[in-house]
RONUDREN-9347 format. One line per 8 residues: their letters; for each residue x, y, z of C-alpha. Coordinates in Angstrom, 2 decimals. Each point is the difference from the previous one (the first is absolute). Layout:
! RONUDREN-9347
A = X:Y:Z | ...
END
This chain:
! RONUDREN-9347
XXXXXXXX = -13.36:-60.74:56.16 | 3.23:-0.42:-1.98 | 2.40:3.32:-0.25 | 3.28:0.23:-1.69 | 2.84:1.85:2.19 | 1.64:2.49:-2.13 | 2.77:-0.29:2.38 | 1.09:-3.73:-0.25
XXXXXXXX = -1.61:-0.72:-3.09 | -2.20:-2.83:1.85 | -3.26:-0.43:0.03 | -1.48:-0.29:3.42 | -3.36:-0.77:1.39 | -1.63:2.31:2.25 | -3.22:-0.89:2.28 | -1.59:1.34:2.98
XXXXXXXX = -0.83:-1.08:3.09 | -1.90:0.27:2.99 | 0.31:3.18:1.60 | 1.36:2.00:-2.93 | 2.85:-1.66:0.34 | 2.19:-0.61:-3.72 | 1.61:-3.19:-0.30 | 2.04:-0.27:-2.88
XXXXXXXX = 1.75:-3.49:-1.60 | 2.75:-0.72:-3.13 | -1.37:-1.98:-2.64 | 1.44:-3.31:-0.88 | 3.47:-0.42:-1.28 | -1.16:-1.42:-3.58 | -2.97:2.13:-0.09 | 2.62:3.12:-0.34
XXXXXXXX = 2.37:-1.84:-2.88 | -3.44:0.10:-1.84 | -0.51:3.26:0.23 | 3.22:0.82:-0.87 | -0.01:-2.42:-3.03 | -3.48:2.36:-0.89 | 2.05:3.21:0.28 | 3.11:-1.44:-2.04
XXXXXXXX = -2.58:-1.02:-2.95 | -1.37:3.61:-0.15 | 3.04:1.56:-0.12 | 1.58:-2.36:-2.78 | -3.43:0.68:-1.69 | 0.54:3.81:0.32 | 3.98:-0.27:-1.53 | -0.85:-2.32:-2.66
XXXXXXXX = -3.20:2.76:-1.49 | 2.72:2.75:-0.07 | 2.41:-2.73:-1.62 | -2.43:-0.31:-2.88 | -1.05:3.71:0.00 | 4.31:0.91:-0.85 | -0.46:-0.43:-3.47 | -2.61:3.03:-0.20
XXXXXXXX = 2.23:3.26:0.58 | -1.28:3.65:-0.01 | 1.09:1.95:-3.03 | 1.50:3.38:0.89 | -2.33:2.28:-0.38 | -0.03:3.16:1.73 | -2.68:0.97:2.82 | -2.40:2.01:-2.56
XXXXXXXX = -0.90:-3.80:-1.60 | -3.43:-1.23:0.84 | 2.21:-3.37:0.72 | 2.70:0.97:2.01 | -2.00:-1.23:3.52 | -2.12:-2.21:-1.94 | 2.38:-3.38:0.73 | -0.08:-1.58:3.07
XXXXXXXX = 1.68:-2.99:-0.63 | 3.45:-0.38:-1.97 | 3.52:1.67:0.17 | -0.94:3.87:0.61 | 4.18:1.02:0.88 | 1.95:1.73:-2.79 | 3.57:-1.15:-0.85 | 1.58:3.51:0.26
XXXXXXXX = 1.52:1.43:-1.75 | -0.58:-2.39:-2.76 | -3.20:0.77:0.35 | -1.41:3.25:0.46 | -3.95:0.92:0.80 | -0.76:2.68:-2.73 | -0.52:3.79:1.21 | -2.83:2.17:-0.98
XXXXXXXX = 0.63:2.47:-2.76 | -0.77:2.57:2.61 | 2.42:-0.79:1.99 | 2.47:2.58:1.49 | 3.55:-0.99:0.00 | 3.28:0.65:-1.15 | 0.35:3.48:-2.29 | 1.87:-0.02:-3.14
XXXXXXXX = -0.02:3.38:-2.62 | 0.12:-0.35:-3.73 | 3.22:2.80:-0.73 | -1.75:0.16:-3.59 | -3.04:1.49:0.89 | 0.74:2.05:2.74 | -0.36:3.94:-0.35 | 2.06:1.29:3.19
XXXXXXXX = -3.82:1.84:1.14 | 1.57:-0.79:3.71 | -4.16:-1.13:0.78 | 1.38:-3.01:1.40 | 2.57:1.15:2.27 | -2.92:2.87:1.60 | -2.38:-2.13:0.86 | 1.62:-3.16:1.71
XXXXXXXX = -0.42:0.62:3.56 | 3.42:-1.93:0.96 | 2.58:2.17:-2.33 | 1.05:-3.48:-1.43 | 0.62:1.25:-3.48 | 2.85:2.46:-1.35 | -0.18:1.71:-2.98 | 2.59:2.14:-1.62
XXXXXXXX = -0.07:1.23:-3.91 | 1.76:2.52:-1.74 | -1.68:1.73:-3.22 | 0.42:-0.78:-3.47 | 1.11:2.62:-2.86 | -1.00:-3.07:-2.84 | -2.96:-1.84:-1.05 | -0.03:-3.17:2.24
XXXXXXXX = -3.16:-1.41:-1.25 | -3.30:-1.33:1.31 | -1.25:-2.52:2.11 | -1.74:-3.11:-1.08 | -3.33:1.98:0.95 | 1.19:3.26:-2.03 | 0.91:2.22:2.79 | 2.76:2.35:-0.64
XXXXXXXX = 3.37:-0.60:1.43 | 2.01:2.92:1.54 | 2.10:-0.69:2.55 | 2.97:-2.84:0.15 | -0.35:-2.40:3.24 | 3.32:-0.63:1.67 | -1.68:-0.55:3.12 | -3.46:-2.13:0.92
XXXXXXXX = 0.76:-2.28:3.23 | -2.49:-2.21:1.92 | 0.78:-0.87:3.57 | -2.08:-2.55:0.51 | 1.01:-1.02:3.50 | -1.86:3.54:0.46 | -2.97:-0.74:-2.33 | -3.45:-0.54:2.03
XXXXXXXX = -1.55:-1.55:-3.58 | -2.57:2.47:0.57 | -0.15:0.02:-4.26 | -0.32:4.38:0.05 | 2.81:0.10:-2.31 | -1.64:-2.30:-2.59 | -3.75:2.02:0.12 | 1.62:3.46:-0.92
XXXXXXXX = 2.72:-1.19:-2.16 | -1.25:1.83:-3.63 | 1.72:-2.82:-2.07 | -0.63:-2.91:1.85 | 3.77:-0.92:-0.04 | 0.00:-0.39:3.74 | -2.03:-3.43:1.29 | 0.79:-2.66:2.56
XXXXXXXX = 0.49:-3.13:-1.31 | -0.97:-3.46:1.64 | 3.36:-0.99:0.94 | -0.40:-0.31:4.12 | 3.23:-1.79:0.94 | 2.83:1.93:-0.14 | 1.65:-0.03:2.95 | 3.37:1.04:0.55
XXXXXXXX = 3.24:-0.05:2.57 | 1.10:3.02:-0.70 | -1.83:3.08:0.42 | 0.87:1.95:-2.86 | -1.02:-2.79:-2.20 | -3.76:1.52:0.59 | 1.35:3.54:-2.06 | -1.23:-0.94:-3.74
XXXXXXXX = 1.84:2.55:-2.34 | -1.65:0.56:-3.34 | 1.97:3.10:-1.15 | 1.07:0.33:-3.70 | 2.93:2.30:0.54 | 3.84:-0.63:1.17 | 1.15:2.50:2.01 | 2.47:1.11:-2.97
XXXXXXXX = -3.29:0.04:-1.79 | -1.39:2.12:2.18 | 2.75:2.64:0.24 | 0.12:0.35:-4.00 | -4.12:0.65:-0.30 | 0.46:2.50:2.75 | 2.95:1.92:-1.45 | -2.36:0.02:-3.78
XXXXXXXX = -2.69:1.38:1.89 | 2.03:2.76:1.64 | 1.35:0.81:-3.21 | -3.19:-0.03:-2.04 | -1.60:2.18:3.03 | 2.83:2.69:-0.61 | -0.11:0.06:-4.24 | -3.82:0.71:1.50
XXXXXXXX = 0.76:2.86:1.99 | 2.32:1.56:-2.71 | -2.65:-0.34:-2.50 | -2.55:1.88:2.25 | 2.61:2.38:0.36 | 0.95:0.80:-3.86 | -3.90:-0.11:-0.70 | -0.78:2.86:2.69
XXXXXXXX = 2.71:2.70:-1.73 | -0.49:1.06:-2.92 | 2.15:-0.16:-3.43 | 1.23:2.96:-1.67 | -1.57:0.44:-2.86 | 1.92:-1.57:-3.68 | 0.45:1.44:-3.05 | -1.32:-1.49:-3.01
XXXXXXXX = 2.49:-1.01:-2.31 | 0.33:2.57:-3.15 | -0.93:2.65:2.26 | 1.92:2.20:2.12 | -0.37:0.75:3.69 | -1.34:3.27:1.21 | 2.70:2.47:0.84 | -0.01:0.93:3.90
XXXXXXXX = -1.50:3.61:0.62 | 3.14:2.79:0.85 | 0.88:0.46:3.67 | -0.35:3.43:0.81 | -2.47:2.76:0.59 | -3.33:-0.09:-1.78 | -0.66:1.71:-3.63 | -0.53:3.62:0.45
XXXXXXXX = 1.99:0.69:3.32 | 3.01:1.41:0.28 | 2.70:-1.84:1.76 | 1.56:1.90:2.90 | 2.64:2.47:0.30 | 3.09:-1.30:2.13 | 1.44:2.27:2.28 | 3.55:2.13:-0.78
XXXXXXXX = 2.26:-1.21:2.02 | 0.86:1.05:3.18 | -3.92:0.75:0.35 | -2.25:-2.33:2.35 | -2.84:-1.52:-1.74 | -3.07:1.79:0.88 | -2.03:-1.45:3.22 | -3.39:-1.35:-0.16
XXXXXXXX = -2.76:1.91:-0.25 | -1.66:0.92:2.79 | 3.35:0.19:2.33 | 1.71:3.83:-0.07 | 4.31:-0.05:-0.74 | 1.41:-0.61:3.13 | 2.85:2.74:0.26 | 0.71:3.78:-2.38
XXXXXXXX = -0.45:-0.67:-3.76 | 3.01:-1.15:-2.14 | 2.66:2.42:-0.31 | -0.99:2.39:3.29 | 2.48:-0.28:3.08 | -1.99:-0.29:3.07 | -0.57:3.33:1.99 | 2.72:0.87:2.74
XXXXXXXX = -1.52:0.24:3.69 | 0.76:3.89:1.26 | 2.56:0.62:2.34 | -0.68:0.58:3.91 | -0.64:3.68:1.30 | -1.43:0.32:-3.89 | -3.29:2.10:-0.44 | -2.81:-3.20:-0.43
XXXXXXXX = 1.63:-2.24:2.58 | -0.89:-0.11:3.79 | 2.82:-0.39:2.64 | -0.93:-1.29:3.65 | -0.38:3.22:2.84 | 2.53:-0.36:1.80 | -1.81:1.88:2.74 | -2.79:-2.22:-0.03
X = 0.06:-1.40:3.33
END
């Protein structure tokens, strides 16, 4: 029986003898240039099919085409970047915001689980307009930055956005040596911008305030012209009383009622205290013990 060694590369012939004994023998010199000659031919046979198959290349398509494993045979390798395999329209990649359309609700920045967006936006005291889908703008935008060296393309941001101004787009290479390369900055403000809405919208809030404020006191009331004002009522006591009497001088003005003088009436001297040893005034005993 004939056996090629995998080893060598010869083939060798194997037999067996008496006893169980293996006796094993090369084959002839010329016999193993043919069978090389045999291998050579399939080989050549093998290069020259994919030779002819070269001219057939695989379009590319992306992965959800019912022909992208379809071809067997032909040049399946892309030339990239010259040639790029389109991406689903599903596809989650890199972000990019439409300034436009964006309302400043801040939905965007709650939800993403990574903190990758910044938003910062100062409100407006004019009309600014509406968005290509009608909504009402409010606020100005000075901020709205996208780290997307943070971004986990987990597409959140895209789902609750109310204007669909946030979306990723298809573009998957963008890689970068720097690292702040990744922070995308789609802001409509300077910061000199920013400062003068800021300073409006402190001074509309406080012409606010001061209007609240006139509106909760009352006006005196106007005249109408051709008419005069009414005259102010008298100060003094009411009609039918009788004002009251001053005092002559030298007299104290009487006390309240309910409270006696204190002291003799006007014009009496004070009574003199009697003199010791007097009849109405008691002395100490002297004998007293």
């Amino acid at each position: 029986m004939h056996i090629f060694d995998p080893v060598f590369g010869l083939r060798i012939a194997k037999t067996e003898g008496t006893g169980g004994q293996t006796k094993t023998r090369s084959m002839g010199y010329w016999k193993d240039i043919a069978h090389a000659m045999v291998a050579l031919r399939q080989g050549f046979r093998l290069s020259w099919q994919h030779l002819r198959a070269s001219g057939q290349r695989r379009m590319p398509t992306g992965a959800e085409d019912d022909r992208y494993f379809r071809q067997s045979t032909g040049l399946v390798t892309i030339q990239y970047p010259r040639e790029q395999i389109p991406v689903p329209d599903v596809g989650r990649y890199r972000l990019h915001m439409e300034t436009e359309d964006c309302i400043v609700c801040d939905q965007c920045a709650r939800i993403c689980p990574v903190d990758c967006i910044t938003i910062e936006k100062v409100k407006a005291v004019e009309d600014l307009g509406t968005t290509s889908d009608g909504s009402k703008k409010r606020f100005y935008l000075p901020t709205f930055d996208i780290d997307m060296a943070k971004c986990c393309y987990c597409g959140l941001c895209t789902i609750v956005c109310p204007t669909e101004c946030l979306l990723m787009t298809k573009v998957y290479d963008y890689a970068e040596y720097d690292r702040e390369n990744f922070l995308y900055h789609f802001g409509n403000l300077s910061p000199e911008q920013t400062q003068e809405k800021e300073a409006a919208l402190a001074a509309h809030e406080a012409a606010i305030k001061q209007a609240k404020a006139a509106a909760a006191t009352p006006p005196a009331p106007q005249a109408e012209p051709g008419t005069t004002p009414p005259a102010r009522p008298p100060v003094g006591p009411p009609p039918g009383t009788k004002p009251p009497v001053a005092p002559p001088p030298g007299l104290k003005p009487p006390s309240p009622a309910g409270k006696p003088p204190a002291g003799p009436p006007p014009g009496l001297k004070p009574p003199t205290p009697p003199a010791p040893g007097m009849p109405g005034t008691s002395t100490p005993d002297s004998t007293a013990p």
